[in-house]
C-alpha positions in Angstrom: 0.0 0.0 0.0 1.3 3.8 -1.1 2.2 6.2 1.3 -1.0 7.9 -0.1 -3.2 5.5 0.5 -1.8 4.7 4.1 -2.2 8.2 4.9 -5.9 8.4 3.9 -6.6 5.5 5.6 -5.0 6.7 8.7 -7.0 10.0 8.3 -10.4 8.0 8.0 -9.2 5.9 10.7 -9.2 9.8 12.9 -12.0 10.4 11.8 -14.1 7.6 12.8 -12.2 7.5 16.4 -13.5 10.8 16.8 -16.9 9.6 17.0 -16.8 7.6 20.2 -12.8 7.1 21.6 -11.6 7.8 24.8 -8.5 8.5 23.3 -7.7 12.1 21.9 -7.2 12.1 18.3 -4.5 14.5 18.3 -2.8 12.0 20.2 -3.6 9.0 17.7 -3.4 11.6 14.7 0.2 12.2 15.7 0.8 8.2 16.7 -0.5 7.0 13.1 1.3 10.3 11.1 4.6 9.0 13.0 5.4 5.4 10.6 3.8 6.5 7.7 5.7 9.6 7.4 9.3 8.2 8.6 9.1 4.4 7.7 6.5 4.2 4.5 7.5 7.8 2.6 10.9 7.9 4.2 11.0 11.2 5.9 13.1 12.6 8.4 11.9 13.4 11.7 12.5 17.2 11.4 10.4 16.9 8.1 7.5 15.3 10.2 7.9 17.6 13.0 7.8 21.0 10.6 4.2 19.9 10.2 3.4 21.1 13.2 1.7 24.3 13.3 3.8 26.4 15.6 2.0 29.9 14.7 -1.9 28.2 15.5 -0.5 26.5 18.9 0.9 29.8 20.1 -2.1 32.0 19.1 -4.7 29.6 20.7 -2.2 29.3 24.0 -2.3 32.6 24.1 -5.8 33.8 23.7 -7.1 30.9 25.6 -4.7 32.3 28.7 -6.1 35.7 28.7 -9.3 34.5 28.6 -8.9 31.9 31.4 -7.8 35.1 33.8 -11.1 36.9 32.7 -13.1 33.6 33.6 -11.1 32.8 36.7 -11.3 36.3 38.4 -15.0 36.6 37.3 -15.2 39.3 34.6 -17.0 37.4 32.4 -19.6 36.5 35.1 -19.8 40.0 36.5 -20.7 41.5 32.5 -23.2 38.8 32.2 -25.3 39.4 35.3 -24.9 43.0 34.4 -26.0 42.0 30.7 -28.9 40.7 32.0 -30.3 43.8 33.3 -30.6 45.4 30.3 -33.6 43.9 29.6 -35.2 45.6 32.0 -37.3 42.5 33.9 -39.6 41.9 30.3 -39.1 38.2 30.0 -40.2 38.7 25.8 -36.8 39.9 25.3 -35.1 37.6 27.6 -34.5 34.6 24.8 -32.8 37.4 23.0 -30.9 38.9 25.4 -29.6 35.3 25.7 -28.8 35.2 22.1 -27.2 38.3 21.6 -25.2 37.9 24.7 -23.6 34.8 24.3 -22.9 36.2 20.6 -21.4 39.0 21.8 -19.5 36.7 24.5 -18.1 34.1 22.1 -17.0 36.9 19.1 -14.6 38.7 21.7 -12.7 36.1 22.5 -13.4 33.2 25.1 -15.0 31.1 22.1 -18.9 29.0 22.2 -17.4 26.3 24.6 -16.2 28.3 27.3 -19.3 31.2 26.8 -21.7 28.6 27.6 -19.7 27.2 30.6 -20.7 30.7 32.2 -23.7 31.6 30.8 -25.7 28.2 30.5 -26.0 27.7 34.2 -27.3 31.6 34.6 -29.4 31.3 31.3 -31.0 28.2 32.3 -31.8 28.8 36.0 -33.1 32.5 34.8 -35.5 31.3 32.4 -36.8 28.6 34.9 -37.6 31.1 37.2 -39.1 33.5 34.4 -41.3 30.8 32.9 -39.3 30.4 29.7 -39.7 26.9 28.0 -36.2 24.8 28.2 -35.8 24.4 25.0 -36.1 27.6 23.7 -33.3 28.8 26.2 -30.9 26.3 25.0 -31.4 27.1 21.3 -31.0 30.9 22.2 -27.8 30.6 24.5 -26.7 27.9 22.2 -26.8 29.4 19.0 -25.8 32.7 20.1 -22.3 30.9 21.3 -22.0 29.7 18.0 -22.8 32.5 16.1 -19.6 34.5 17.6 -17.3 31.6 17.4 -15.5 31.8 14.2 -14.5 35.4 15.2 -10.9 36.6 14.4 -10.4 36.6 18.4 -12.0 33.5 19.2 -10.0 29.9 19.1 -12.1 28.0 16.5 -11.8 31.5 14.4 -8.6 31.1 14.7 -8.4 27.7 13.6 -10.4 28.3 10.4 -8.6 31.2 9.4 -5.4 29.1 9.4 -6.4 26.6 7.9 -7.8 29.0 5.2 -4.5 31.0 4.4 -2.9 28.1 4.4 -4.6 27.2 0.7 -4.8 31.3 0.3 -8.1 31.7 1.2 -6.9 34.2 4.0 -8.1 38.1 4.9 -12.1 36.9 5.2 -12.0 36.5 8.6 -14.7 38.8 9.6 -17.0 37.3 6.6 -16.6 34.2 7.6 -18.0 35.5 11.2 -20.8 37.5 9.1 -21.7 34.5 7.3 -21.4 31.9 10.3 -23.1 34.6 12.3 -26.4 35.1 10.2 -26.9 31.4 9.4 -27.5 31.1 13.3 -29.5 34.3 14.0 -31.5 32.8 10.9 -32.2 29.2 13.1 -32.1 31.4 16.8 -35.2 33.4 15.0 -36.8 30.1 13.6 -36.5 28.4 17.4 -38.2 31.9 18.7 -41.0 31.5 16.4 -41.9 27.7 17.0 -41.2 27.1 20.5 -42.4 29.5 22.7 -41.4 33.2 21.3 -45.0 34.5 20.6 -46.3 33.0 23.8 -44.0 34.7 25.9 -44.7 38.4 23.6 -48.2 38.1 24.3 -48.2 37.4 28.2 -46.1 40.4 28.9 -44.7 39.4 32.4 -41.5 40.6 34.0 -38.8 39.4 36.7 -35.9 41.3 37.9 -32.5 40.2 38.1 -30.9 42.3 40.9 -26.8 42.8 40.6 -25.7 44.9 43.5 -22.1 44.0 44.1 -19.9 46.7 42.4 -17.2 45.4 40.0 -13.9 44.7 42.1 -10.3 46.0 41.5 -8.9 42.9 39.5 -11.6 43.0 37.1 -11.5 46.7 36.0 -8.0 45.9 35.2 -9.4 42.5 33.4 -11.1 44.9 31.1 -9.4 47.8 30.8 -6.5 45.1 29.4 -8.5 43.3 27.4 -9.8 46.3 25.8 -6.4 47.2 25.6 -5.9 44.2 23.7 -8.9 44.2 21.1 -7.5 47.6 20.0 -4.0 46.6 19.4 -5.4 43.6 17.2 -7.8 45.5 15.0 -6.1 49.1 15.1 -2.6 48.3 14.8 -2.8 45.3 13.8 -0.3 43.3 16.2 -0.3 39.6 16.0 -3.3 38.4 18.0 -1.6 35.2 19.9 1.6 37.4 20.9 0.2 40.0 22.2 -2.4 38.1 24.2 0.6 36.5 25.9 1.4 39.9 26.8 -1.9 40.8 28.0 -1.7 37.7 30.1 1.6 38.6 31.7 0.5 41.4 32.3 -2.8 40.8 34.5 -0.7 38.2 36.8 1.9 40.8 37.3 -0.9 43.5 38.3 -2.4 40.6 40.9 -5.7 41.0 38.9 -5.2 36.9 37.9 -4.0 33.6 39.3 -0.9 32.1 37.6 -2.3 28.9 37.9 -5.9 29.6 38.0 -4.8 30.9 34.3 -3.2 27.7 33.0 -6.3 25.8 34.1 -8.4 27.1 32.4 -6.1 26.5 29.1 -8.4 23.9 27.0 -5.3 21.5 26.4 -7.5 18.6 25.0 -8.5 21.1 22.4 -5.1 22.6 21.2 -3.4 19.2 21.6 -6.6 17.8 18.9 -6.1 20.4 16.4 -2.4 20.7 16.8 -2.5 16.7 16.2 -5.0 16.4 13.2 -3.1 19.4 11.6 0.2 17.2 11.8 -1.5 14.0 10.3 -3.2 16.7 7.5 0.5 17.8 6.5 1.4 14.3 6.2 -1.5 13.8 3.8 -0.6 16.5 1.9 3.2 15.3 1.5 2.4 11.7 0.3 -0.1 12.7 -2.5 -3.0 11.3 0.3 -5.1 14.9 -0.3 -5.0 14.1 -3.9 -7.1 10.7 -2.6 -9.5 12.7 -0.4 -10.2 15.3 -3.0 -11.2 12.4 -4.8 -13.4 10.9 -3.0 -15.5 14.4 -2.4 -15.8 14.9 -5.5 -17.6 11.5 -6.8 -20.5 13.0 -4.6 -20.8 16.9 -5.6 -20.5 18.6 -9.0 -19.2 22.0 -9.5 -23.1 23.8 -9.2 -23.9 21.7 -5.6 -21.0 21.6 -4.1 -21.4 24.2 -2.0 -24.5 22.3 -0.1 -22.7 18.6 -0.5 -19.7 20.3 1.6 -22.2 22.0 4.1 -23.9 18.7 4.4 -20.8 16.7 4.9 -19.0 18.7 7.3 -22.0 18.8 9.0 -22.8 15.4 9.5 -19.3 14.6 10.2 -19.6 17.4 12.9 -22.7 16.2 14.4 -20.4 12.7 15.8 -17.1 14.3 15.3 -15.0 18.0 16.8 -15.7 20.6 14.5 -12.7 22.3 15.4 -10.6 19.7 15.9 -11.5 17.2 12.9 -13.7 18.8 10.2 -11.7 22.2 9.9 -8.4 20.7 10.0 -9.4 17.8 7.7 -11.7 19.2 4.7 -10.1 23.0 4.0 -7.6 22.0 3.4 -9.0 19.5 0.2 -10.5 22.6 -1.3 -7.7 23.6 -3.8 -7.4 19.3 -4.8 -11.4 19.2 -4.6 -12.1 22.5 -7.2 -9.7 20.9 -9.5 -11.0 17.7 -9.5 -14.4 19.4 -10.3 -13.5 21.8 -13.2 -14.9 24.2 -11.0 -16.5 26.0 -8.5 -16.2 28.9 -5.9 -12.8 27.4 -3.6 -14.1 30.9 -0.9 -17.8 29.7 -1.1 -16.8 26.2 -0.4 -15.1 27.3 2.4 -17.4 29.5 4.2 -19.9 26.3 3.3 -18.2 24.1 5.4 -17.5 27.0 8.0 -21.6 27.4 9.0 -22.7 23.6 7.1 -20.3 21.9 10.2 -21.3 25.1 12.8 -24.8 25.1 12.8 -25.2 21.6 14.1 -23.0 21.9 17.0 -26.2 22.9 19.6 -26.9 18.9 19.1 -26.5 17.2 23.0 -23.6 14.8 21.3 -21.5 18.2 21.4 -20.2 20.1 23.9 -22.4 23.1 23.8 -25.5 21.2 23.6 -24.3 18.7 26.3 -23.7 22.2 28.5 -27.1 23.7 28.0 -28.3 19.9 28.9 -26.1 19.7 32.0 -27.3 22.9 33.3 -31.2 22.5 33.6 -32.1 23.1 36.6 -34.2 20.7 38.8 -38.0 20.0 37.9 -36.9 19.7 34.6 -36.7 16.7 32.2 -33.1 15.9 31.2 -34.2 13.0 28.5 -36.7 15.1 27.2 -34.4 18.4 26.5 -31.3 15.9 25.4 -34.0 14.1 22.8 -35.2 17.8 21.4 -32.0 19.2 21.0 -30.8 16.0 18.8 -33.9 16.1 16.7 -32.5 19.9 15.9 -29.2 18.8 15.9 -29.8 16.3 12.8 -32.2 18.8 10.9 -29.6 21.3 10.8 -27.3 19.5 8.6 -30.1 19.8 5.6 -30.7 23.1 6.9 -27.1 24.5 6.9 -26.8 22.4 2.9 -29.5 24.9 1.9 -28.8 28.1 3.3 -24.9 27.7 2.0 -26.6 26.1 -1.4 -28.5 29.3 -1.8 -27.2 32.3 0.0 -23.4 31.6 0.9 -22.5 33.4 -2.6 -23.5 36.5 -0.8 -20.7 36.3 2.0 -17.9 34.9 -0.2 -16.8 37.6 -2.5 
C-alpha cells in the first residue's frame, strides 16, 4: 500500500475514532502520522515535526490564557449578570438577550465552549424562574455561542482562518463570522418562532434580576486590558496570539489573575486535537493522500452543488465528530485538490460552506455546547426530554445548513 493510501486511511481511521474514543485524536493523529511519514514515505523526523503548526498553537495558547484570567477572576460573570439587566425585567426579550449575549460573548474572544460554561447555568436557572420553555433557552444561548465563534479573536476563528490562508483563502475572517453569524441568527429566530417566542410576547410578564455588588479591583483591570488588547489587534494590527501573551503577563503581574488559575483554564485537549490532526493533514498532503481525499468528495458533488454537499458533509461529520478539531483541519484544506477535481467551482464559497454547514449543528447534545445547556437544567426539569429535542434539531440542521450555504453563501464569499 502507497504512502497515499496509508495516509488516507490513517485520516479515516481519525475520523471515525473521533466519534466515540476515549482517546484524543491528536494523540492517535500524531501516533499514526509517525510510521507512515518516517518508515512508509521515508522522511526525516525534522520533516514530520515541521508539520506542526507552531503559529496556530501559540495563538490559541495565548488567547485561551487571557481568557482563562477573565473567567477565573469573574469578569465574564460580572458583565453577564450585568447584561442581563438590560432587559429591564420583560421576559419577551429575555431569549434574546440570551442570544445576543452569548454572541457578543463568544465573538470577543473566550470562544462557544467556554461562553456557555458561564452563561448556560445563569441562562437556564433565569429562564426557569421567568417561565421560559427549556428548549427555547438552550437554542437561544446555544446558538448565540456559536454564532460569535469563528471570530478573528475567538479559538475556533482562529483555527479556520489558518487553515484557510494556508490554501490562500486568508483576509475573510470577519466574513466568515458575518456568514457563520447570520446562518444562526436565521435558526435562533426560527427556534423563537416555533417554541415559545410568541407566547412569551403576548403574556407580557417581567422578573428582575438584581446585581448589586460593584465590579472589584482585579476585574477593572481585566477589562481595561482586554480592551487594551482588542485595540491593538484590529487598530494596529499586532499579531493576535503574541500580544495576548502579553496581556496575560500582564494581568498576573498586576495581581488581577492567578498564575495557575490561568493555566487551568487553558483547553489543552483542544489545542493538543487540532495541533495533532493538523500534523497527520501535513502528512496527507506530502504523500499525494489529499489528492485521494479530494477524490473521493468529488464522486458525490459537482461543480453547481457543491457548496450544499460540503455543508452537508462537514456537517454530518460534525454532528459525531470535533468541528474544530477534525472537520476544519481535515476538509479545508481539500478545497484547492477538490475545485480541480471538479472543473470548478467557488474554492471561498466552499469554504465559508463548510465553515456554517459543520457550525450550525453543534447545539446537538452529542457536542459540547448542547451537552452544556443539557447539563445545566435546573431541577423539575426533564433531562431525557431536553437531550431528545435538542438531537432532533441537531440532525435537521445538517439539511438546513446544505440549503442556506446552497443558496445564499455566494452573498458572503466575495
Amino acid at each position: 500500500m502507497s504512502p497515499a493510501t496509508l495516509s488516507l486511511v490513517a485520516l479515516l481511521v481519525v475520523i471515525v475514532a473521533s466519534f466515540s474514543a476515549k482517546l484524543n485524536v491528536g494523540v492517535l493523529a500524531v501516533a499514526v502520522a509517525w510510521p507512515i511519514a518516517m518508515y512508509a514515505a521515508g522522511w526525516k523526523a525534522d520533516a514530520l515535526m515541521a508539520t506542526f503548526p507552531t503559529s496556530l498553537f501559540l495563538t490559541l495558547l495565548g488567547v485561551t490564557m487571557l481568557f482563562g484570567v477573565a473567567q477565573a477572576n469573574g469578569t465574564m460573570a460580572a458583565l453577564t449578570l450585568r447584561a442581563l439587566r438590560l432587559c429591564g425585567g420583560d421576559v419577551t426579550w429575555l431569549p434574546l438577550l440570551f442570544f445576543a449575549l452569548a454572541c457578543a460573548m463568544s465573538t470577543v474572544g473566550p470562544g462557544a465552549i467556554a461562553t456557555l460554561a458561564l452563561l448556560a447555568p445563569l441562562a437556564m436557572a433565569g429562564a426557569s424562574r421567568a417561565g421560559i420553555p427549556m428548549l427555547l433557552t438552550a437554542l437561544m444561548v446555544g446558538n448565540g455561542a456559536n454564532a460569535g465563534n469563528l471570530s478573528p479573536f475567538s479559538a475556533v476563528g482562529i483555527v479556520v482562518s489558518s487553515a484557510m490562508e494556508r490554501v490562500g483563502l486568508g483576509g475573510h475572517e470577519w466574513a466568515v463570522w458575518a456568514a457563520n453569524f447570520t446562518a444562526h441568527a436565521l435558526a435562533a429566530v426560527a427556534a423563537w418562532a416555533l417554541f415559545g417566542g410568541p407566547t412569551l410576547m403576548r403574556e407580557q410578564r417581567t422578573v428582575a434580576f438584581d446585581v448589586t455588588t460593584p465590579m472589584e479591583r482585579n476585574q477593572q483591570i481585566t477589562l481595561v486590558v482586554g480592551a487594551v488588547w482588542v485595540a491593538a489587534v484590529v487598530l494596529l494590527k499586532v499579531n493576535l496570539g503574541l500580544a495576548a501573551f502579553a496581556a496575560a503577563a500582564l494581568l498576573v503581574l498586576l495581581r488581577a489573575g492567578d498564575d495557575t488559575a490561568m493555566i487551568k483554564a487553558v483547553p489543552l485537549s483542544v489545542i493538543v486535537m487540532v495541533c495533532g490532526v493538523s500534523v497527520l493533514i501535513g502528512v496527507l498532503e506530502g504523500t499525494g493522500g489529499m489528492e485521494l481525499f479530494t477524490s473521493m468528495l468529488a464522486r458525490v458533488a459537482t461543480p453547481e452543488s457543491v457548496n450544499g454537499v460540503m455543508a452537508f458533509v462537514a456537517g454530518t461529520i460534525s454532528t459525531y465528530s470535533s468541528t474544530s478539531g477534525v472537520v476544519y483541519p481535515t476538509f479545508i484544506p481539500a478545497i484547492p485538490g477538490l475545485v480541480e477535481k471538479l472543473g470548478g467551482g467557488n474554492p471561498l464559497q466552499i469554504a465559508f460552506s463548510i465553515n456554517v454547514g459543520a457550525a450550525l449543528v453543534d447545539v446537538s447534545p452529542l457536542s459540547t455546547l448542547g451537552a452544556l445547556c443539557v447539563a445545566a437544567l435546573p431541577p423539575g426539569h426533564d433531562p431525557a426530554r431536553l437531550f431528545r429535542s435538542l438531537l432532533l434539531w441537531g440532525f435537521s440542521m445538517t439539511v438546513v445548513g446544505a440549503l442556506f450555504c446552497q443558496l445564499f453563501i455566494g452573498l458572503f464569499a466575495r
